[in-house]
N, C-alpha and C positions, 0 to 999 in steps of 0.2 A: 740804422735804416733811415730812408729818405721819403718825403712826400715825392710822388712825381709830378710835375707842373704843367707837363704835356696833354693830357687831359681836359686842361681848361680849353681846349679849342674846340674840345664836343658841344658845350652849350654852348659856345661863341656860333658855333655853324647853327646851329638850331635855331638860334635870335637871327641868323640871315635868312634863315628858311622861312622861319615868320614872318622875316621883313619881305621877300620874296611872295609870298602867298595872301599877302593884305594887297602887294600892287597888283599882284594878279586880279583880286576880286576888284579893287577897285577900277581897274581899268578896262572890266569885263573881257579877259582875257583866258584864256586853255591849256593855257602846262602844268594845273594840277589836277588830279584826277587823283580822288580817296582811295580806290582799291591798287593801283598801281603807285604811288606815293608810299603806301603803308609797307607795300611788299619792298619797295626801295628801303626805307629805313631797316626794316628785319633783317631783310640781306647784311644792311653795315651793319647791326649788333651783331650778325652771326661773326663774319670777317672780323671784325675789330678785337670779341673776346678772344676769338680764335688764334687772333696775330699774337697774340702776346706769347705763345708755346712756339708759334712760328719765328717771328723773331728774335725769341731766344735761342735758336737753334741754328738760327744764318749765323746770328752775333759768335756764339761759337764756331760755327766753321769758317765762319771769316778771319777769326782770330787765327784759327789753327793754320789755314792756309798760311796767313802773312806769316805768323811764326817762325813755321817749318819749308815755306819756299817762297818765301816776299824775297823779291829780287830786289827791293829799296829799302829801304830804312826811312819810312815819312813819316815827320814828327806833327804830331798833330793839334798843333800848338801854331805853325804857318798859317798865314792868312791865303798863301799862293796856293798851298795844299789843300784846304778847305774847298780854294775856287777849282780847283783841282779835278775833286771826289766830287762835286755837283756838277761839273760838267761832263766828267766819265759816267757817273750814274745815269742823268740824260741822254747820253747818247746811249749807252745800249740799251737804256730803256726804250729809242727809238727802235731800234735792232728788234729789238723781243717785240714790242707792239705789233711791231711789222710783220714779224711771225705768227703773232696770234691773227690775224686774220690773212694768212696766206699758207699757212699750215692748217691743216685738218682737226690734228691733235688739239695743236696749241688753241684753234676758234673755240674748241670745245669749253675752254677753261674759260677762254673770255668774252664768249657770246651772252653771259649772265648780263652785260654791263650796257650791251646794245637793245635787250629786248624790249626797255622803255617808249612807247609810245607818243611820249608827252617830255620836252625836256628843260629840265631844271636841277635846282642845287641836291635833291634829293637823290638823283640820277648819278650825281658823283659815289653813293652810298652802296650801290647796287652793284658788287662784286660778290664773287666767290673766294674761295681760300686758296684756291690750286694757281692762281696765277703767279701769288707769291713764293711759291714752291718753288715754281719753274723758274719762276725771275729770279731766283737767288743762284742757280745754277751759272747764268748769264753773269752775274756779278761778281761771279766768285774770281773772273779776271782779275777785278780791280783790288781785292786782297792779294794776288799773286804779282801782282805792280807790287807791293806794300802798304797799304791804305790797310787802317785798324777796321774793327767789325765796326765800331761804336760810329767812325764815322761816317762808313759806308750807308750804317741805318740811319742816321741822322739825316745825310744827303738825298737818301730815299724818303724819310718823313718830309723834309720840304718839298721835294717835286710835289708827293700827295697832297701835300694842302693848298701848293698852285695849280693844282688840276682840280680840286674841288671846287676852287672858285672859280673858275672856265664854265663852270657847267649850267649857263645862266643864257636867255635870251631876253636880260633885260639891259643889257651892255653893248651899246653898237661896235664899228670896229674902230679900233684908238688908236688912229695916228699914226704916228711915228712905230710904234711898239709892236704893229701888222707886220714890218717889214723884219723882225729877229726875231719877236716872243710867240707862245703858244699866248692865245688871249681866245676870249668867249666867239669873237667868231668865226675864227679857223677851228676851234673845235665844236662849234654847230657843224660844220662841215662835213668832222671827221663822221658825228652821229648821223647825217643825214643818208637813207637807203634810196638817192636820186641815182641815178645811171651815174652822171657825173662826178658826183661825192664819192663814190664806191674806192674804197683802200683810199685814202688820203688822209694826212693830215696825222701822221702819226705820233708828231711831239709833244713831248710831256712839259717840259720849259722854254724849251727854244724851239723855235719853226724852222730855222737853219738849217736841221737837218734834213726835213722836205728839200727844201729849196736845192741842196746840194745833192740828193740820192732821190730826186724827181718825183715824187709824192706829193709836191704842197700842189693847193688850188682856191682859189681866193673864192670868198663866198659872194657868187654871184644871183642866182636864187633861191627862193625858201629852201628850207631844207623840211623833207618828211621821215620823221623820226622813227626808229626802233627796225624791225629786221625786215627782208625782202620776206620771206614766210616764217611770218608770227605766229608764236603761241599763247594760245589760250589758259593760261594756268594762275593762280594761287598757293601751289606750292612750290617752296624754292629747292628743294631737293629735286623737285623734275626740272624748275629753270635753270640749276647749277649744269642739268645731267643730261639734258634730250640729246643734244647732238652727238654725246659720246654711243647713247642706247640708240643713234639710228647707225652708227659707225660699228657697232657691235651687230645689231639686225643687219647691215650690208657685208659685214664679215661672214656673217654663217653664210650666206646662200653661196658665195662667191667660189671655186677651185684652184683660181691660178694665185701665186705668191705676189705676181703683177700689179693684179686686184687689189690685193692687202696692200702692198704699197703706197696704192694710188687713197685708196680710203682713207688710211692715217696720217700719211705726208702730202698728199694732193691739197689742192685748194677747194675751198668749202663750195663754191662753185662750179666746180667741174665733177666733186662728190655727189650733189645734188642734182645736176643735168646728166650723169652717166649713170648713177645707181639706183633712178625715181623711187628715192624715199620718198612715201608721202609725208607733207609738211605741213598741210594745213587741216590738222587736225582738229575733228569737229568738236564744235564748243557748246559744253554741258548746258542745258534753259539756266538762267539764274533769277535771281528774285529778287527784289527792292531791298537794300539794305534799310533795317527800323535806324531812327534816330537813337534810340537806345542801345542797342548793336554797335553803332560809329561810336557814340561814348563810350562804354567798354572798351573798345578796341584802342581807342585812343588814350583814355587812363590806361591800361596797360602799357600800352608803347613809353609813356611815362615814367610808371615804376621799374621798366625794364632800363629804359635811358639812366633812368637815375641808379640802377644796381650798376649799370653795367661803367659810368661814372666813375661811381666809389669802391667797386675794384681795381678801376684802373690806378686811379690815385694814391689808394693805399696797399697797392700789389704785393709790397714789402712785407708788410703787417699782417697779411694774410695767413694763416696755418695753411701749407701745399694742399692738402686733403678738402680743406670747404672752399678752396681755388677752383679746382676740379671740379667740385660740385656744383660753384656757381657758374663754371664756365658749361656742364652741361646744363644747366638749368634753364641758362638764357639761349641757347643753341634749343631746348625742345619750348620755351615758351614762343620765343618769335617764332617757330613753324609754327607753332598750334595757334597763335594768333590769326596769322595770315590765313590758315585752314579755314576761321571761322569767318570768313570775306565768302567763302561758298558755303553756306550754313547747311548744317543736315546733324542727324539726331546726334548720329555715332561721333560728331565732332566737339557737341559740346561735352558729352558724355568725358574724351577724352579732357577737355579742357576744366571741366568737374577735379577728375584725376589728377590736374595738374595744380589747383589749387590745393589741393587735400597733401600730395608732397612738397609743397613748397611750407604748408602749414607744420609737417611733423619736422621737416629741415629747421625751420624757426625753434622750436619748441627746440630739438635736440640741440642744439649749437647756443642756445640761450645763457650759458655761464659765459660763452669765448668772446659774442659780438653783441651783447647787451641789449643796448640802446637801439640799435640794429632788428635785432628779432621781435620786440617791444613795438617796433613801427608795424614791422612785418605785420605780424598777428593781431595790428587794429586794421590793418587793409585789408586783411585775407573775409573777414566776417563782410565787412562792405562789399568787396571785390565779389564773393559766394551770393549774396543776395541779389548783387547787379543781374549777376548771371544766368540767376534760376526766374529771374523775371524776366529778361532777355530770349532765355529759353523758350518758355512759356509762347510768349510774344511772337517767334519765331515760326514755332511748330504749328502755327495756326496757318501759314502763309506756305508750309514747305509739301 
């Protein structure tokens, strides 16, 4: 069994996010904003533990495809081969992008990633899980060329860590590199909701493929970030889900099969001009977030980074069964976190709950992960105290 070493680019991106959020203040500047930042990170803890069941399951049928009908035999051990599978992966992953916001379905899965407001390195963070689903379908080409799973996924983990670093507006446009690569500001572009901006700019490494299937557009003014009709929320199960739940609300009313068509495979703009979903759903009063509140909130993001870390690293070493558990663990703590960005009784209540299981998981798993559950259960008595003060604090204001 192996350390994995892929991992280490979690805290790598966090020390740029830091680095990102000191020039912000320092240069009195607005692309971070606490409650929309926080719901950014939650989102990538949910995707990231989540990917790992997923990407095991591409890596298999990647395999299986090339196997049982890889037209090639690519050994992957070429250097031409590698350049190969990084540029096949790029390009349909221009293809699929392009779908996700020109298909109904497909926006549904990837509208999680546009709703930000504000944009920066944390914005790369804010997907859902279903896009990967769907993108592995689109790939599964490149196994039937002959390309292994193992490289396919590899070529897809580089594009993501060169689109993570795109997602910055502290980077003008560079030169030479405007005219072939995706860089930070063809994809401010892509994020911008101007008339202008609208569908462009869909490359993940190379802009090329704009430039060649008429999509690219050079960034000529600000861009205004996040969707044409925003939503107001803190939970990411409604962020992951609206679009599909107004797509299912325009399905019941509708008779013809026509309709349906147009709903699910139509463009997300002709869905909302022909089917007046209402979109701008009104937004609940909220309330001063306490400074004690953002602390909590923030040690939590913390000890959840740091679990979500050192499973990734030692995924091997894991027993399957406290895999599981910790992968639903950090899937209901990052909701319940974000929950508490809209504070109210019944949410700490739940978050009470959530300390008190995380406390007998410790306690029970105590022979398997040691040192481990020993941490755990001196944070949990901390973490409980924070909280019922926090509480306290809260329900005076609520």
């Amino acid at each position: 069994m192996n350390i994995h070493l892929l991992p280490l680019f979690l805290p790598a991106m966090f020390l740029l996010i830091w680095l990102e959020w000191q020039h912000d203040k320092a240069h009195g500047e607005q692309q971070y904003k606490f409650q929309s930042s926080i719901m950014n990170i939650c989102c990538g803890l949910i995707e990231r533990v989540m990917d790992v069941y997923i990407f095991i399951g591409l890596f298999l049928w990647f395999n299986y495809l090339q196997s049982h009908v890889g037209l090639l035999d690519i050994s992957p051990t070429s250097p031409i081969a590698w350049l190969g599978v990084i540029l096949g992966v790029d390009f349909l992953i221009y293809w699929f992008h392009r779908g996700g916001h020109t298909i109904n379905l497909l926006w549904g899965a990837h509208v999680t990633h546009h709703q930000c407001e504000e944009y920066n390195l944390t914005v790369a963070f804010r997907n859902s899980i279903f896009p990967h689903i769907f993108r592995g379908v689109v790939l599964s080409l490149l196994a039937i060329i002959g390309f292994s799973g193992e490289m396919i996924i590899l070529a897809l983990t580089v594009n993501g860590i060169w689109q993570f670093a795109i997602h910055t507006t502290k980077i003008d446009k560079m030169g030479l590199l405007e005219k072939f690569m995706a860089t930070p500001s063809t994809h401010r572009v892509h994020h911008g909701s101007n008339d202008l901006y609208l569908d462009k700019n869909f490359g993940g490494i190379l802009i090329v493929w704009d430039k060649l299937f008429g999509t690219y557009q050079e960034e000529i003014e600000k861009p205004v970030y996040g969707l044409k009709n925003p939503i107001m929320t803190n939970n990411p199960l409604h962020a992951y889900t609206h679009v599909w739940q107004d797509m299912l609300k325009a399905s019941w009313r509708v008779k013809k099969f026509k309709d349906l068509f147009k709903i699910w495979l139509g463009t997300p703009t002709e869905f909302y001009s022909t089917y007046k979903i209402a979109t701008n759903k009104p937004q609940k009063p909220t309330i001063q977030m306490s400074q004690s509140l953002i602390y909590y909130i923030i040690g939590q993001i913390i000890i959840l980074s740091g679990l979500l870390f050192f499973t990734l690293m030692f995924e091997e070493f894991i027993p399957p069964v406290f895999r599981l558990q910790t992968t639903i663990l950090l899937v209901l703590s990052s909701i319940s976190v974000c929950l508490l960005m809209g504070p109210s009784k019944f949410i700490f209540r739940l978050e009470f709950f959530r300390l008190i299981l995380i406390a007998i998981a410790a306690l029970f798993y105590q022979p398997l992960i040691g040192i481990a559950s020993i941490i755990i259960l001196c944070i949990l008595p901390v973490s409980t105290i924070w909280l019922f003060f926090v509480w306290k604090k809260t329900c005076r204001l609520l």
